[in-house]
C-alpha positions as CSV (number, residue, x, y, z in Angstrom):
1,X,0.0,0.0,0.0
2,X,2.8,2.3,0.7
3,X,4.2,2.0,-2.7
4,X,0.7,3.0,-4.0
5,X,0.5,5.8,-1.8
6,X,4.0,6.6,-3.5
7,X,2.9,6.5,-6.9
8,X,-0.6,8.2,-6.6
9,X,1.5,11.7,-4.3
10,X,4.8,12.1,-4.8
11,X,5.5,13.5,-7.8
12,X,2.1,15.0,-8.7
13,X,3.3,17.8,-10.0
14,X,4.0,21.5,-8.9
15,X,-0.5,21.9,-9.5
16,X,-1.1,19.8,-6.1
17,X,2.1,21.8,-4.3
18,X,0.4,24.0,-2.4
19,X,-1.9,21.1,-0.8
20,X,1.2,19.4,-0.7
21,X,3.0,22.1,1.6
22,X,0.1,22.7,3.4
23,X,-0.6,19.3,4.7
24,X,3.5,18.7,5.4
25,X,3.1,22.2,7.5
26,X,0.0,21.0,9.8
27,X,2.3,17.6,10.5
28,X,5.2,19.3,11.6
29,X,3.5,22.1,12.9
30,X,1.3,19.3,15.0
31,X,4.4,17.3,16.1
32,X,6.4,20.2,17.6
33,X,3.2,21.4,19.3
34,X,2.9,18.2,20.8
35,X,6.8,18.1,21.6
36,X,5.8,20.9,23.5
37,X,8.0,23.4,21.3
38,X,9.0,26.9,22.7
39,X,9.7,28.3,19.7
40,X,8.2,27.1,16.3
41,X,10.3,28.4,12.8
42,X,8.8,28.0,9.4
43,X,10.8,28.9,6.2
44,X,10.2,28.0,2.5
45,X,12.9,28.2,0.0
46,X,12.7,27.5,-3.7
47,X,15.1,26.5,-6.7
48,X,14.2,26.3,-10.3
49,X,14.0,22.4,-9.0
50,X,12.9,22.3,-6.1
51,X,10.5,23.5,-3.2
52,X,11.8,22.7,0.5
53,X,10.0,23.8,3.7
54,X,11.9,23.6,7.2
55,X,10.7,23.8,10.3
56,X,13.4,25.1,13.2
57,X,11.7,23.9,16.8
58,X,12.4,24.5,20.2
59,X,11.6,21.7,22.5
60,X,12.3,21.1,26.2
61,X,10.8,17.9,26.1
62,X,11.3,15.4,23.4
63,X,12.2,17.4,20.0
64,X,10.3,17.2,17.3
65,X,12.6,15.9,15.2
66,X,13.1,12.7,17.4
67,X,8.7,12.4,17.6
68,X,9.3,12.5,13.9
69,X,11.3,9.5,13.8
70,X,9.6,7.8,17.0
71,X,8.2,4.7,17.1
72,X,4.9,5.9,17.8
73,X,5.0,8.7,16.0
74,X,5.7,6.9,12.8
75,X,2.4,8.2,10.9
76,X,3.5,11.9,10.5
77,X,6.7,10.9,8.9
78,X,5.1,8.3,6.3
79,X,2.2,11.1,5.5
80,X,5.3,13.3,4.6
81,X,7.0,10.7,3.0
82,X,3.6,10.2,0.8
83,X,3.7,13.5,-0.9
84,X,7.4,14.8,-0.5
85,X,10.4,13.8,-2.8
86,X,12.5,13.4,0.2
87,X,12.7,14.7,4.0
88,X,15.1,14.4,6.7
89,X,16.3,16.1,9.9
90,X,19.5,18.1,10.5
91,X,21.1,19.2,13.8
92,X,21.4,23.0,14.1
93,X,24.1,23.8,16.5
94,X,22.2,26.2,19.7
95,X,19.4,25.9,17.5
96,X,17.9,22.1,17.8
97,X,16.6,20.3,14.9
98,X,15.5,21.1,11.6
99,X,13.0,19.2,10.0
100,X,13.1,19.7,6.2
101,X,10.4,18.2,3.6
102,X,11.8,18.8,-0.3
103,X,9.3,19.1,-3.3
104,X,10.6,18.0,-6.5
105,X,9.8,20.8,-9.7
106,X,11.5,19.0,-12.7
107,X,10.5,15.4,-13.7
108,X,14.2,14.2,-13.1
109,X,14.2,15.0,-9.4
110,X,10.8,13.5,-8.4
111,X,10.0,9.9,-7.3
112,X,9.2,7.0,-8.6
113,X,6.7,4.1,-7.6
C-alpha cells in the first residue's frame, strides 16, 4: 500500500504543491506542538528544481525531530513521505533540529513508484 501511496503523491506535479505544503506544514506544525516546542520556525525556500520547507523547533521535552522519527510517532513521517520527494532532519548547533520536507519541480528530481 505504501508504494501505491507513492505512486498516486509524490510527484504530482507542482498543480497539487500548495496542498502538498500545506498538509507537510500542519504535520510538523502538530508534532512540535505536541513536543511541546518553545519556539516554532517555518521557512520556504525554492530553486528552479525544487521547493523545501523547514521547520526550526524548540523543544524542552522530546524534539520534534526525534517524535518525527519515533516509534509511535511513525504516521506523520510516512504522511510526509507520501507526498514529498525526500525529507530528513538536520542538527542545528544552539538551535535544535531542523525538519526539512523537499518538493521535487522538474520530472528528473521527483519519485518514482
Amino acid at each position: 500500500m505504501q508504494q501505491h501511496l507513492r505512486w498516486q503523491f509524490a510527484g504530482r506535479g507542482p498543480e497539487h504543491l500548495f496542498d502538498d505544503l500545506v498538509l507537510c506544514v500542519s504535520e510538523l506544525v502538530t508534532t512540535a506542538i505536541e513536543a511541546n516546542s518553545s519556539t516554532i520556525v517555518l521557512s520556504l525556500d525554492s530553486t528552479a528544481d525544487a521547493v523545501r520547507l523547514s521547520m526550526l523547533d524548540h523543544s524542552p521535552d522530546a524534539d520534534a525531530a526525534a517524535r518525527m522519527q519515533a516509534d509511535g510517532n511513525t504516521h506523520r513521517a510516512r504522511i510526509i513521505e507520501a507526498v514529498a520527494t525526500r525529507w530528513g532532519v538536520d542538527s542545528v548547533p544552539d538551535d535544535g533540529d531542523e525538519i526539512w520536507v523537499e518538493f521535487a519541480l522538474t520530472a528528473a528530481g521527483r519519485r518514482s513508484g
